[in-house]
Backbone as ProteinMPNN parsed JSONL, in Angstrom:
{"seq_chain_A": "XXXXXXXXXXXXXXXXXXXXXXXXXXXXXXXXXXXXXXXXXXXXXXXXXXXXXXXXXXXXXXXXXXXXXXXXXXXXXXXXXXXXXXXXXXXXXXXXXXXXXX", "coords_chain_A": {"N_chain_A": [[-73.661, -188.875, -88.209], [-73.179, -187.774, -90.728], [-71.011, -185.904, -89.963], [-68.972, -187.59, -89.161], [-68.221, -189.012, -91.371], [-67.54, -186.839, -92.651], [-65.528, -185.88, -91.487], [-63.406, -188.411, -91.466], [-62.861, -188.717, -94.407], [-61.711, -186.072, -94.7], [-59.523, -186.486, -93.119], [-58.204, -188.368, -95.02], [-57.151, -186.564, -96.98], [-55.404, -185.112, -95.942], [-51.879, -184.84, -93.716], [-52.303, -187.182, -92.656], [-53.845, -188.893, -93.601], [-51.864, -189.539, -95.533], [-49.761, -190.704, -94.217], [-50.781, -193.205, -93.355], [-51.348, -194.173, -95.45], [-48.58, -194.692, -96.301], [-47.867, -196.339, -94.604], [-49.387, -198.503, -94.864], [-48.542, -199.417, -97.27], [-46.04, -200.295, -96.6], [-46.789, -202.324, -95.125], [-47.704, -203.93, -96.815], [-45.311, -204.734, -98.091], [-44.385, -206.718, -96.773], [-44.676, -209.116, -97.443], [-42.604, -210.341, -99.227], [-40.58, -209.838, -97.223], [-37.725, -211.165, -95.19], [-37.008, -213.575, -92.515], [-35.846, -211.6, -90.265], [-36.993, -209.399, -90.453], [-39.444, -209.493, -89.951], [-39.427, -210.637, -87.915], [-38.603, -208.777, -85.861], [-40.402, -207.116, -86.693], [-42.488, -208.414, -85.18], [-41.236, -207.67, -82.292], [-41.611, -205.224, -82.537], [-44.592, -205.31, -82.211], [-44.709, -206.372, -79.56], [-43.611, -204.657, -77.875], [-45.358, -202.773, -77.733], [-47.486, -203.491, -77.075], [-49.485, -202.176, -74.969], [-49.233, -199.859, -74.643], [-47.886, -196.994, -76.253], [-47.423, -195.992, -79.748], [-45.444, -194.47, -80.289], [-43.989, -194.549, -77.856], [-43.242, -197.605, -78.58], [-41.218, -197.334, -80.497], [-39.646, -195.837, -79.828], [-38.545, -197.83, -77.709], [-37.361, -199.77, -79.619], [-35.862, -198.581, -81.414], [-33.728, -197.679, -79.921], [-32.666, -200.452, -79.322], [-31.01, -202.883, -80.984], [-30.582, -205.351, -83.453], [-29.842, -207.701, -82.498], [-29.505, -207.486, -79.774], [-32.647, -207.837, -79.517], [-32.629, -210.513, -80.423], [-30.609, -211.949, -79.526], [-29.124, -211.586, -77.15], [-28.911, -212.554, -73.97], [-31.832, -213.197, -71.883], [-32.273, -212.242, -68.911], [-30.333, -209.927, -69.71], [-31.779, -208.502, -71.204], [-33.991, -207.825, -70.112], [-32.946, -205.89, -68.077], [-32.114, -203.844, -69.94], [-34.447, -202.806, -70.901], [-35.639, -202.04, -68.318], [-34.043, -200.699, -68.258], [-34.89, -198.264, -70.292], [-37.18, -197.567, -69.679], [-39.391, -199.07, -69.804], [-42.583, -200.689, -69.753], [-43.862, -202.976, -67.946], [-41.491, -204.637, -68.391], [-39.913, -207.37, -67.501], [-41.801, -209.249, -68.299], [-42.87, -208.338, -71.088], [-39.707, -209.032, -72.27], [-39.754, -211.467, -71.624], [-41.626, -212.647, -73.512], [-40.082, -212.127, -76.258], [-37.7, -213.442, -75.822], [-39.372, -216.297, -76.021], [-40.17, -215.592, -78.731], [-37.807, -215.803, -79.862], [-37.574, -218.454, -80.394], [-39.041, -218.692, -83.007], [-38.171, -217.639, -85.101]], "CA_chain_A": [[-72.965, -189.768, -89.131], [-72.027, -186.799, -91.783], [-69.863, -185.477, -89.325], [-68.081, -188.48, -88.901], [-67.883, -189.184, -92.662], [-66.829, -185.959, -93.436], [-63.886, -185.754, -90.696], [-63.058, -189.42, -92.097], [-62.408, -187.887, -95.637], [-60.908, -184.967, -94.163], [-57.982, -186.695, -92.818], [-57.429, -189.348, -95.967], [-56.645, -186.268, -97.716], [-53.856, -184.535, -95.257], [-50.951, -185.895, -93.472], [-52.982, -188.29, -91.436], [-53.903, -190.336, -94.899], [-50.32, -190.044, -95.851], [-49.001, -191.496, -92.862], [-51.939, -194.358, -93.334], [-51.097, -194.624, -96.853], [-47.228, -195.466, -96.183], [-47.799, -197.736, -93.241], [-50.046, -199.721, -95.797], [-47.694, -199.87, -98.182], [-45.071, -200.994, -95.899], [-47.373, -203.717, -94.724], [-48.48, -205.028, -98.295], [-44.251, -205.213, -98.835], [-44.09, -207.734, -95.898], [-44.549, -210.423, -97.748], [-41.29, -210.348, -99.701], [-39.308, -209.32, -96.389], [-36.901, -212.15, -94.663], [-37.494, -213.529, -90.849], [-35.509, -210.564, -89.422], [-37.923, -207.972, -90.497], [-40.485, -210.238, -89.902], [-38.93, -210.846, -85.965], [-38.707, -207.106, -85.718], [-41.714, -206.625, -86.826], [-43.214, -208.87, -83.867], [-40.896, -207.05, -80.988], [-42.083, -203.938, -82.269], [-45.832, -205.19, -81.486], [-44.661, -206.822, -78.414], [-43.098, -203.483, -77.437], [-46.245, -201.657, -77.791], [-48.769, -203.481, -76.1], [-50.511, -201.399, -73.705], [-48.338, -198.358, -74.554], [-48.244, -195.997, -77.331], [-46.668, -196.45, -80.356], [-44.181, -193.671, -80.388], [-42.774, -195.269, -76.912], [-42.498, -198.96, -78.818], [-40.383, -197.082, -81.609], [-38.701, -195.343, -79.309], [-37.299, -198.439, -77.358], [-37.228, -200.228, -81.009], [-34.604, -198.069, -81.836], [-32.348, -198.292, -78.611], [-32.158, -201.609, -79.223], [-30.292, -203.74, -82.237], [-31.439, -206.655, -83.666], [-29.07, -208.464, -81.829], [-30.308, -207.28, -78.354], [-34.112, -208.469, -79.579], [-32.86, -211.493, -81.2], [-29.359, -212.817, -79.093], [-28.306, -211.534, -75.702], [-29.962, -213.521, -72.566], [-33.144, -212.634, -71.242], [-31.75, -211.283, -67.935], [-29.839, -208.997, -70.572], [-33.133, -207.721, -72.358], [-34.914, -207.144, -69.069], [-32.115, -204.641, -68.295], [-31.762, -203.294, -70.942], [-35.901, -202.891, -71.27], [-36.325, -201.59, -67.524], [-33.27, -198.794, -67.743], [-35.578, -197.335, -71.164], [-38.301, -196.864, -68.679], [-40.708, -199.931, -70.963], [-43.707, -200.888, -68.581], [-43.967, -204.816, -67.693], [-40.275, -205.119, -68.508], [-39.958, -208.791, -67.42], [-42.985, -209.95, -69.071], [-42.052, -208.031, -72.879], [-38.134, -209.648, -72.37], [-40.237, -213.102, -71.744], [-42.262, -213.199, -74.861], [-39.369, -211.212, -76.834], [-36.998, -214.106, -75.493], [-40.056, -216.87, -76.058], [-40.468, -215.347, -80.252], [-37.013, -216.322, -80.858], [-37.753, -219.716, -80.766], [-39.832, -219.017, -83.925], [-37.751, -216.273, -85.985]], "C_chain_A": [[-72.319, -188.969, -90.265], [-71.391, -186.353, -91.076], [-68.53, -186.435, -89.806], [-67.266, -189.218, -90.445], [-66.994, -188.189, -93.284], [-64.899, -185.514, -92.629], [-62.627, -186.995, -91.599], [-62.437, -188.909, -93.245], [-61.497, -186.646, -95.46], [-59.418, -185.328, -94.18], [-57.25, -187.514, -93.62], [-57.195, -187.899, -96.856], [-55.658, -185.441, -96.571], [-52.785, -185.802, -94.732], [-51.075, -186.844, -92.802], [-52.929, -188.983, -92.6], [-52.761, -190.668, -95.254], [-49.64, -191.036, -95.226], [-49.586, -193.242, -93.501], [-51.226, -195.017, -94.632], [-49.24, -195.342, -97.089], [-47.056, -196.826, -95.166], [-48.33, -198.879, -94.129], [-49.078, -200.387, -96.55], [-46.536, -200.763, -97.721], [-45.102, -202.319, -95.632], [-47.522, -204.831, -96.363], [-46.675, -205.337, -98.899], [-43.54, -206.551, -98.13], [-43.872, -208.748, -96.428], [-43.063, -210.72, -98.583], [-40.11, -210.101, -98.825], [-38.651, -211.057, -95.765], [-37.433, -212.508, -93.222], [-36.957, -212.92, -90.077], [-36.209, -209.872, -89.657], [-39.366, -208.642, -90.21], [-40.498, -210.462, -88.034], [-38.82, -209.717, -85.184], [-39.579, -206.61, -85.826], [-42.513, -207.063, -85.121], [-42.444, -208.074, -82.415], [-41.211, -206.108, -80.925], [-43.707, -204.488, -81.649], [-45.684, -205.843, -79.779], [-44.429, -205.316, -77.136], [-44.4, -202.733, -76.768], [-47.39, -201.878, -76.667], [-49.147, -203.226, -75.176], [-50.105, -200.381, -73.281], [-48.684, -197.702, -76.174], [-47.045, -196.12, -78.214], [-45.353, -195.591, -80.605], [-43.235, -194.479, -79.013], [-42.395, -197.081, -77.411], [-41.002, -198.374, -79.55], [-39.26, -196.052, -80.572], [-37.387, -196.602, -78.082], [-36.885, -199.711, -78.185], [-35.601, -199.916, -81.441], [-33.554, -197.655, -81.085], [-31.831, -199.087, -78.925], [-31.621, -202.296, -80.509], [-31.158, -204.928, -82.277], [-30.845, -207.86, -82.756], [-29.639, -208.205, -80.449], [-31.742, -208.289, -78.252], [-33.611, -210.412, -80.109], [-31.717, -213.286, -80.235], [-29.073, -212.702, -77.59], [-29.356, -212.251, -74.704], [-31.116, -212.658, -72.008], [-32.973, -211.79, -70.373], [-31.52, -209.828, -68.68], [-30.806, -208.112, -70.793], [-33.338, -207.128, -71.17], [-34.334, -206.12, -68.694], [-31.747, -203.322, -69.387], [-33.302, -202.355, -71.472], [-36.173, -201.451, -69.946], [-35.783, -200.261, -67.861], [-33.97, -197.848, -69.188], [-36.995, -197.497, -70.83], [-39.413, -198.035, -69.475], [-41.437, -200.863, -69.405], [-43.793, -201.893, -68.983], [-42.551, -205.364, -68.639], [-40.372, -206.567, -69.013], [-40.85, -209.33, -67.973], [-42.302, -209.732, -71.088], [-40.728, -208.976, -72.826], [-38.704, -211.306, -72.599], [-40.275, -213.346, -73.467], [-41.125, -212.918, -75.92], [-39.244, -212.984, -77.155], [-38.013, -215.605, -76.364], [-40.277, -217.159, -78.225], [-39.144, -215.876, -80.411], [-36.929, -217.845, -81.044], [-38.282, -220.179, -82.885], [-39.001, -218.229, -85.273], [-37.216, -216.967, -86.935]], "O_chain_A": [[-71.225, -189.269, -90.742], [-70.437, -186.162, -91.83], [-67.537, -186.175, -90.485], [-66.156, -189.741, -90.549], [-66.076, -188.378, -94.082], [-63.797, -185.127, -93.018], [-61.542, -186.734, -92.118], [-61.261, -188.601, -93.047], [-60.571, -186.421, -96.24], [-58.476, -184.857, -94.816], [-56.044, -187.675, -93.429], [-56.927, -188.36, -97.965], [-54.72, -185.311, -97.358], [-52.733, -186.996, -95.024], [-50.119, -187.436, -92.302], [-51.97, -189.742, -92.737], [-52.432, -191.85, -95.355], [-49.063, -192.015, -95.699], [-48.883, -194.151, -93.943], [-50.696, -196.124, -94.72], [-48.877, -196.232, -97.858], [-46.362, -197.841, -95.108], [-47.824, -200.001, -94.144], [-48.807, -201.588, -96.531], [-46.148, -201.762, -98.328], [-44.242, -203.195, -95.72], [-47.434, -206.021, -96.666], [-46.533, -206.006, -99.922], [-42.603, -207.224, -98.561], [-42.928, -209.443, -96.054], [-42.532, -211.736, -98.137], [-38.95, -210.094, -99.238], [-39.323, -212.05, -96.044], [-38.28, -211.757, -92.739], [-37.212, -213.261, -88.922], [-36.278, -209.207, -88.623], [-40.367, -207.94, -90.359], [-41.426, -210.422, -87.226], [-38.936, -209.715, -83.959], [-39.822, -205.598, -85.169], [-42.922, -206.305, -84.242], [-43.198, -207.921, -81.453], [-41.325, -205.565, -79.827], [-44.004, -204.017, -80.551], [-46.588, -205.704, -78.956], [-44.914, -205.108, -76.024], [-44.469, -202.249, -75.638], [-47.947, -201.141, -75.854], [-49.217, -204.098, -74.31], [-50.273, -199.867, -72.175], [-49.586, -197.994, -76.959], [-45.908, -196.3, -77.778], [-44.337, -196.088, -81.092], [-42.082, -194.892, -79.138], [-41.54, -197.747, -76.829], [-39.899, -198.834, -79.256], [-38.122, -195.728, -80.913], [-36.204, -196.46, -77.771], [-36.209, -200.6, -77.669], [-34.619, -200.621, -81.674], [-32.503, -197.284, -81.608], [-30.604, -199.024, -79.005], [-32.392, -201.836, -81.351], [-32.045, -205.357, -81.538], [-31.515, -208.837, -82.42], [-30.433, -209.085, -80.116], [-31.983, -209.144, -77.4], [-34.42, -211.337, -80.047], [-31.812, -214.513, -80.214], [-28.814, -213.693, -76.908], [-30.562, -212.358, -74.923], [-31.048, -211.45, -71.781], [-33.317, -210.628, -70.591], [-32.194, -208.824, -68.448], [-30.62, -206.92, -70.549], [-32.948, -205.971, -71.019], [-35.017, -205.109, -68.857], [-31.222, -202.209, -69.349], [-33.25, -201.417, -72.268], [-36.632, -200.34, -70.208], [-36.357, -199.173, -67.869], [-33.593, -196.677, -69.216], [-37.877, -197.551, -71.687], [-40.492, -197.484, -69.696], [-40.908, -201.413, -68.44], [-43.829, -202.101, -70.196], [-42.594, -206.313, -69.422], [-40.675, -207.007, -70.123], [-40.415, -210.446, -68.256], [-41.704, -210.452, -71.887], [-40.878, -209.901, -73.624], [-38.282, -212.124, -73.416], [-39.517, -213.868, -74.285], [-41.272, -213.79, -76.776], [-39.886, -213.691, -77.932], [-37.431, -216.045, -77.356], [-40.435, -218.202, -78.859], [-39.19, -216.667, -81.354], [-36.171, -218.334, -81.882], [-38.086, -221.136, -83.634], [-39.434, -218.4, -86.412], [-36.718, -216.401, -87.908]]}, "name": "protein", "num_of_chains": 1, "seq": "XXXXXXXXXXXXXXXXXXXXXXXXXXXXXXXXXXXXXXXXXXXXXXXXXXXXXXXXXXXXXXXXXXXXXXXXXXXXXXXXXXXXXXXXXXXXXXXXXXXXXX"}
């Protein structure tokens, strides 16, 4: 358990806490953001699930808001499979499914 405490502490002071420490911040500014960063926010977690977060942000930033938010489902799924994103048709669903709510 001091291992694990002391690694813990370890990494809130390098660029691991940093990282931590901006993502927080980012999160605690949510509440003042609009329902596009808020709809963006959700395709990025849609993106991710059951992948790694560098490949959500990587087909995050392929895509426009307009892609996540406007073009037809068919559209997305194309657009999803040819940047290699695993369960395509399923992500394009729910994507397609969130803009009901945005």
């Amino acid at each position: 358990m001091q291992q694990l405490t002391k690694t813990v502490l370890d990494l809130q002071q390098n660029s691991v806490g940093e990282l931590v420490r901006n993502r927080m911040n980012d999160f605690a500014q949510m509440h003042s953001k609009g329902n596009k960063d808020w709809f963006l926010e959700l395709c990025f977690c849609l993106l991710t699930a059951n992948t790694s977060a560098q490949m959500g942000l990587k087909m995050q930033s392929a895509l426009s808001y307009n892609d996540f938010a406007v073009i037809p489902q068919k559209q997305l799924v194309k657009k999803l499979n040819k940047l290699r994103c695993r369960f395509y048709n399923k992500r394009a669903e729910f994507i397609s499914l969130a803009r009901e709510h945005a």
